[in-house]
N, C-alpha and C positions, 0 to 999 in steps of 0.2 A: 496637568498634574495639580492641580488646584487643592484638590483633598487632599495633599499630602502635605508632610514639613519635613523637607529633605535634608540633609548636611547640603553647604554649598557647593563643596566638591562634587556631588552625583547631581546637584538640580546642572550643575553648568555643563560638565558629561552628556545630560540628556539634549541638552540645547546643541550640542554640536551635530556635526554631519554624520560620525563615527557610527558604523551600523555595528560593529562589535566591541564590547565595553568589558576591560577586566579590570574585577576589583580586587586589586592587591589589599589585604586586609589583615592588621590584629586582631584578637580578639578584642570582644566588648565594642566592635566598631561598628555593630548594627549592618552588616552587609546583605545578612539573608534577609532581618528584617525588612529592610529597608529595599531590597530589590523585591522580594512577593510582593512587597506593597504595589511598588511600581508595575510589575508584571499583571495583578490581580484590576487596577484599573485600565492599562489596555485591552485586556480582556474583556472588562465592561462595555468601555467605548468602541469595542470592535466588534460586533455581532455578529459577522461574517467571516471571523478570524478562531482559529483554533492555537492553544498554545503548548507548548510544551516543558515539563521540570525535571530536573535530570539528576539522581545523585553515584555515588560507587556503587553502593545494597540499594537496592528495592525496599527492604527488611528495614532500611533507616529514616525511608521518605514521610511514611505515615504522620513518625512524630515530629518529622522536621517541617520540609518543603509544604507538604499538603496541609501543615496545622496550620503553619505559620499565613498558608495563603487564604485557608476557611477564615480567621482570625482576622486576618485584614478587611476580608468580604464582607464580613458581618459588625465591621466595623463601622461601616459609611450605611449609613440609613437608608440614602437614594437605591442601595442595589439590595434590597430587603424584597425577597421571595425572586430576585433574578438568576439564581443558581442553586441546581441542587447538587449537594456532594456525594458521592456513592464508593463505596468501598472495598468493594471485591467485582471488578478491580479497580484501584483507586483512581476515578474520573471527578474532577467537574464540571457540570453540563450545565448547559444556558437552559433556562424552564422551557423557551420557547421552540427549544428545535436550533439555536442556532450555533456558537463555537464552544468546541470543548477542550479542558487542560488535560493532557494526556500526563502520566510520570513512570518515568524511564531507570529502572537501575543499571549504569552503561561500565561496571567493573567486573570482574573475575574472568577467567580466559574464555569462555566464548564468547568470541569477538565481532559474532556475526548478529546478537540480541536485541541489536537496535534496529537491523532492517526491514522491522515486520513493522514496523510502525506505517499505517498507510490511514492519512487524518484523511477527515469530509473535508477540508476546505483548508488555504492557504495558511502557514505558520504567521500570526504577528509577534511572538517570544519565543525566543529559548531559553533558558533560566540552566545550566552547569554550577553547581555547588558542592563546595567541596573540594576541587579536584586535586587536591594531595593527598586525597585517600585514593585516588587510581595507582595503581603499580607502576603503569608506564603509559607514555603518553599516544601509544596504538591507539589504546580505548575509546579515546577520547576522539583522535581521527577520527576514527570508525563512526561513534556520532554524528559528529560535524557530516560529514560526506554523506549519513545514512538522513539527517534532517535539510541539507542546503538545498536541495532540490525542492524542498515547500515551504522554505521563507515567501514571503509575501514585500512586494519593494518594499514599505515600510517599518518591515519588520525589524527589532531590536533584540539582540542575542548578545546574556551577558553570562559571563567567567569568571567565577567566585572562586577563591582560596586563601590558606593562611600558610604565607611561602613556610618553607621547611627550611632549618636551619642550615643545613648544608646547600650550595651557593651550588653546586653539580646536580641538584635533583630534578629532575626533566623538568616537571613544572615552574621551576624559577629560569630554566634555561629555553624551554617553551614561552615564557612571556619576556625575557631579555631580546627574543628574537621579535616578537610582536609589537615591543619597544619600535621596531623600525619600518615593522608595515603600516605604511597610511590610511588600509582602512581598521586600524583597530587603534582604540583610545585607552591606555593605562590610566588607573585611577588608583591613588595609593589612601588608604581613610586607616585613621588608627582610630583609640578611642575620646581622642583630641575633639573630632568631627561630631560628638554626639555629646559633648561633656554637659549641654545643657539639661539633657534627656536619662543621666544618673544620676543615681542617688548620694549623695553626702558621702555614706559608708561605703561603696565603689569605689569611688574616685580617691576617700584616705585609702583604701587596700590598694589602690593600684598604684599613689607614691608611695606607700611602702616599700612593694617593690623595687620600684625605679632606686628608691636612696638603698636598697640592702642588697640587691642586684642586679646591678645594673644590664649583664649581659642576657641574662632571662627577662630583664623588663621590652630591649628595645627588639627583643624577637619576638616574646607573647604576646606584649601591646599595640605592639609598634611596628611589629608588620616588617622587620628586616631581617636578614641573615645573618648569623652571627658566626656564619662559617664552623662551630663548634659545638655546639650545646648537644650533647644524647651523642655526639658521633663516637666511634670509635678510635678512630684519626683525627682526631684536631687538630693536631700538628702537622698535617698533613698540607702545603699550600701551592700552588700551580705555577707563580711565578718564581715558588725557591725551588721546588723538586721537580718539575719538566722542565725536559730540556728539549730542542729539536734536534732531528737529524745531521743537521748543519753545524749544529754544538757540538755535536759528538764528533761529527769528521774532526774539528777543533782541538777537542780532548784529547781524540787517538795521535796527535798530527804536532802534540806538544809537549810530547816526548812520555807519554803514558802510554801503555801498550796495554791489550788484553790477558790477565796470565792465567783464567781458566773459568771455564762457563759452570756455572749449574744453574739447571731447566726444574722447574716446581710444575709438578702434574697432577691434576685434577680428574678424578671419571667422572663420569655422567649419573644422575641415577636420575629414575624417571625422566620427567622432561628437561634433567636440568644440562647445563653444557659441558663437554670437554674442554677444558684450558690447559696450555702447556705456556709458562713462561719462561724466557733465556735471561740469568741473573747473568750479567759478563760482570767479572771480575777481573777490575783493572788494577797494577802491578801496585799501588797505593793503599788497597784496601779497600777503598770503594767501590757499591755495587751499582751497574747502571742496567734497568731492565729495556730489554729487547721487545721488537716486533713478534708478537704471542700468535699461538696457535689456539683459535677457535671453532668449535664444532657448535653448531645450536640447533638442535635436532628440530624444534618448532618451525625453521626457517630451509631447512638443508636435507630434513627426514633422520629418523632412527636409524643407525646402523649398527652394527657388531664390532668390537674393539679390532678382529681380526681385519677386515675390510678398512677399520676408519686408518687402521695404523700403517698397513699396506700402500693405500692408494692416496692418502692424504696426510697425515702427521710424516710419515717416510720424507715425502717431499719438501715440505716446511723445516723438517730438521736440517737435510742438506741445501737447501735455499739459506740456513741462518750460518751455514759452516762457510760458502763458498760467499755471501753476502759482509760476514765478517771476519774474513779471511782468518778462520782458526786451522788449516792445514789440506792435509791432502781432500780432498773431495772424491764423492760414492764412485766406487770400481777404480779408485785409484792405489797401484800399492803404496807402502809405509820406504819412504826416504829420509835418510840420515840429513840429507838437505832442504828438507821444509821444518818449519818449525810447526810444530802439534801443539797444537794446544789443549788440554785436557778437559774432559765435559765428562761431570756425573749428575742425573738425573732423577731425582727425590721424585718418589709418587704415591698420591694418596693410598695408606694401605686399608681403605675400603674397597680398592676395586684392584683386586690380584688378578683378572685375565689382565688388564691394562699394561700389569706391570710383565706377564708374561709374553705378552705378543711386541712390545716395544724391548725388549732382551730377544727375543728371534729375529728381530729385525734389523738393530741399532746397535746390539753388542762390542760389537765388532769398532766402534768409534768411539762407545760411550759406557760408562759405566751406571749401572739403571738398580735401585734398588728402593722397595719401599719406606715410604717417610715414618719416624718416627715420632708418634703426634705424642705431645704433651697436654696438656688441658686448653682451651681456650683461650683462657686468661696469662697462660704462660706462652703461649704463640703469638697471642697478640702484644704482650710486654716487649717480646723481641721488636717484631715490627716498627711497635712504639722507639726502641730505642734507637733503630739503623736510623728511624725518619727525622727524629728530636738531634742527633748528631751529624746532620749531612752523609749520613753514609748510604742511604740508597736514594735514587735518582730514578726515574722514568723517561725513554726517548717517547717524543709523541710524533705518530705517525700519521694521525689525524684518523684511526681507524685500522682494521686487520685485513687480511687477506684471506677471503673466504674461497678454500681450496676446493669443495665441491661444487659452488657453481663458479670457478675461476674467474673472480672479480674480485676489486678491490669495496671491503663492506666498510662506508665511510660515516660511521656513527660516534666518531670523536675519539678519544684516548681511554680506552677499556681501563685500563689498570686504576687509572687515575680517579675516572668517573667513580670505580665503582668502592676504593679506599678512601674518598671522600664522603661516600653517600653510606656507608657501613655505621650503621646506628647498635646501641644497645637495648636488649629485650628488655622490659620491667623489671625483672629481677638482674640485671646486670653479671647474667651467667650467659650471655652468647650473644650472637648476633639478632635484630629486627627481623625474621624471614621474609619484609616485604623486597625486601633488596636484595638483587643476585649476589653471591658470592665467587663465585666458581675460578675468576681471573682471580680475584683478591686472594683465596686461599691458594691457587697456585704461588704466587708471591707469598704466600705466608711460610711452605715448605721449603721454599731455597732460600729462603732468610734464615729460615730457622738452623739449615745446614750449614749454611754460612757462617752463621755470626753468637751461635749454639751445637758447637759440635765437636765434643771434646773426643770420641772418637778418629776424627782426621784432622786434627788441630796443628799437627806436627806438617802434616803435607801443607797442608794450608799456608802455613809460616814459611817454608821452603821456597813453595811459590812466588810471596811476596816480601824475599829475604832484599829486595831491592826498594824498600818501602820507605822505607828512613831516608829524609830529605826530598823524597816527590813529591812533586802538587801537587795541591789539593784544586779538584772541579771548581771550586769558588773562587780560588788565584787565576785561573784561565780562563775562565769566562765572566770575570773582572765583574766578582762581588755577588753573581747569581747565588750562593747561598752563604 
C-alpha cells in the first residue's frame, strides 16, 4: 500500500489477520474514499484477481463507488492505460485480459440479484458501501453467501456504513454482533482520522456544530448513536420500558392483577404484515404489552383474513387468554366462579373483512370494533405520552410465535425494535416507509383506546377504581423505570 496515505486506523486494520474489515463511520471520514483506493490498488497488484463493488441502487454506483474507483486509478501514474472503464454495464477491466471489478446493486426485494454473479477468476475484494440504505439485513446475507464462494484466500472484504441513529437498526445491531466474531475487525474513523486532509473552512463548519449541537455533531461526525435524532420515539429506551417475562410474573405476583386487555389490530395490505397486540391492563393504570400475533406473508405465504383468523389468530387469542389467566377458556361456559376479565379489540379501520371475520369468530369473548384513527401526529402524541410517563411497558419474549409454520420466530422484541427504529419523513407528516410499522401501529390503536377514549372512559375508571395507592412497575422492580 505504498501509493497511498491512509488514516492510521485503516493502515493498522490492513496489517492485521482480519479478512473482513467494517468501517463504522461519520461523515467527512473519508471511508469510501479511502477504501476504492485501497480496493483499486489490489486490483492492480492482483492480475489474476477479479473484484467486486456493492451498493443499495445500481442507479447510485456510477457516481459514487465506480467514480470514486476510476479517480483513484487514474491517479497513480504506474497504472496509466492498465484498465479500461465501460459503462453499460458498469465494468473495469484489466487492458490485458485479466481481472475485472464487477458492481452490484444488492437492495430492493428481489433478494435473489446477486446470484447471477458468475466472475472469470477468484474474488480479491469485496467493497459493501453504504449499508444503511439496505432496508434489512437479508440483503446483505443474500450477498455475502451469493459472493463467499469466490473469495480468493487473500481476499479482503470491507463493510462501509454511517450507523443510524437509532441503536435497534439491524445494521448497528448486525455489527454489535461482529463486535464478537474473530474473523471480523471493527474500525470506527470519524473525521478526527483525516483532519489533515480538510480544508480550514470543514473543519470551522464541523466545530460549529459540535459547540451549537452537540447531539447531531456526535451522530453526523462522529459516527455514534444517539439513540434519538429523526426517531419518532426517543423516549423510547430498552432498559426503562422492557421488561422480561420473569418481571412480569413479579408484577402480577405483587399484588397487581390484570383488570382488562385491549388487543390493537393491524391488516395487511400488499406485502405488509398482520399484527395483533395484547395491551394488558393492569389494575394501576398501567399498560404492559403482551406476546403479539404476527402474520408475514413474504415468510409464511398470502392468505385471506377468513382462513388467517380461523386457523391461526383464533389460536393465538386463546393461547393469550389461557397463558394469562384472563378467565374461562374456548368451549368453556361463563361461570359466576371465574373471574373474566374483559378484552376489547381496536382494529385498523382500513381493513373491515379483518374486523368482520375476528367478530364471527371472537365475539363471543371479546368485544371487536374498528379503530378510530385521528391524524398521525395525534396517534403518535398519545404513544409519546404513555412512554415519556412510564405507562406503557413491553414484555420481551425474545421474538413471536409463528403460528403457520408452528415455531418459535426468534428475531428479538418486535414492538420494541420497531418503536425504536420508527423515524420521521422529511416533511415530519408521518413515518420513514423504509421501516415496517405494522406491530408499532398495532400498539398505536390500543394506546390510543386506552389512554384517548372519552367514549369508555367511564368503564375504564370502574375497572381501575382500585388504583389509588398501587404500585407502580418501577417500586417492584426496584427503580426499572
Amino acid at each position: 500500500m505504498s501509493f497511498l496515505t491512509l488514516p492510521e486506523k485503516l493502515r493498522s486494520a490492513l496489517g492485521s489477520k482480519a479478512k473482513n474489515i467494517i468501517l463504522r463511520a461519520g461523515r467527512d471520514s473519508g471511508k469510501t474514499h479511502n477504501s476504492t483506493a485501497i480496493c483499486s490498488l489490489i486490483q492492480a497488484q492482483s492480475p489474476e484477481l477479479d473484484g467486486v463493488a456493492c451498493r443499495a441502487s445500481y442507479g447510485s454506483i456510477s457516481d459514487s463507488l465506480y467514480s470514486e474507483m476510476e479517480k483513484a486509478i487514474d491517479s497513480i501514474p504506474a497504472f496509466n492505460g492498465l484498465f479500461q472503464f465501460r459503462r453499460s454495464p458498469l465494468r473495469i477491466i484489466r487492458s490485458n485480459g485479466g481481472g475485472t471489478v464487477y458492481f452490484k446493486g444488492i437492495g430492493g426485494s428481489n433478494f435473489s440479484r446477486t446470484k447471477g454473479l458468475s466472475p472469470k477468476n477468484k474474488i480479491g475484494f469485496a467493497l459493501f458501501d453504504e449499508l444503511q440504505e439496505l432496508k434489512t439485513e437479508r440483503s446483505l446475507e443474500e450477498a455475502i453467501a451469493s459472493f463467499r464462494r469466490w473469495y480468493s484466500d487473500s481476499a479482503k472484504i470491507f463493510y462501509l456504513f454511517n450507523p443510524p441513529p437509532m441503536e435497534a437498526h439491524w445494521i448497528n445491531l448486525w455489527c454489535a454482533r461482529k463486535e464478537r466474531d474473530p474473523d471480523f475487525l471493527v474500525v470506527d474513523l470519524s473525521w478526527e482520522d483525516i483532519s489533515p486532509f480538510l480544508s480550514d473552512y470543514d473543519i470551522k463548519e464541523i466545530l460549529k456544530k459540535k459547540r451549537d449541537d452537540p447531539d447531531y455533531y456526535d451522530w453526523f461526525y462522529m459516527g455514534k448513536c444517539s439513540g434519538g435524532f429523526g426517531s419518532v420515539y426517543p423516549m423510547i429506551r430498552k432498559e426503562r420500558h422492557v421488561i422480561t417475562p420473569l418481571q412480569f410474573e413479579k408484577i402480577l405476583s405483587s399484588g397487581l392483577s390484570i383488570a382488562a386487555v385491549v388487543i390493537g389490530a393491524d391488516g395487511a395490505v400488499n406485502r405488509d404484515c398482520t399484527a395483533l397486540v395484547p395491551g394488558l391492563i393492569l389494575d394501576n393504570g398501567q399498560c404492559v404489552c403482551g406476546l403479539p400475533f404476527i402474520h408475514d406473508p413474504t415468510k409464511d405465504g398470502v392468505m385471506g383474513y377468513h382462513t388467517l383468523v380461523k386457523d391461526h389468530i383464533k389460536r393465538w387469542f386463546w393461547s393469550m387468554v389461557k397463558d394469562y389467566r384472563l378467565g374461562r377458556l374456548e368451549n368453556e361456559p361463563s361461570s359466576p366462579y371465574f373471574r373474566e376479565v374483559p378484552i376489547w379489540m381496536t382494529v385498523d379501520q382500513a381493513a373491515p373483512d379483518l374486523v368482520q371475520e375476528l367478530r364471527f369468530f371472537l365475539s363471543s369473548r371479546a368485544e371487536i370494533n374498528p379503530t378510530s384513527k385521528g391524524t398521525v401526529i395525534e396517534m403518535v402524541s398519545t404513544v409519546q405520552s404513555a412512554i415519556s410517563n412510564d405507562m406503557l411497558y413491553i414484555v420481551d419474549y425474545g421474538g413471536h410465535y409463528d403460528y403457520v409454520k408452528n415455531a418459535f420466530d426468534r428475531t428479538g422484541c418486535d414492538l420494541f425494535n420497531q418503536l425504536s427504529l420508527l423515524t420521521w419523513n422529511e416533511k415530519q407528516t408521518n413515518y420513514d416507509p423504509i421501516t415496517p410499522n405494522d406491530v408499532a401501529d398495532s400498539a398505536t390503536y390500543l394506546a390510543r383506546l386506552w389512554y384517548c377514549n372519552p367514549e369508555n372512559i367511564n368503564a375504564f375508571e370502574l375497572l381501575t377504581h382500585t388504583a389509588v395507592g398501587k404500585k407502580r412497575i418501577a417500586d417492584i422492580l426496584g427503580g426499572k423505570a
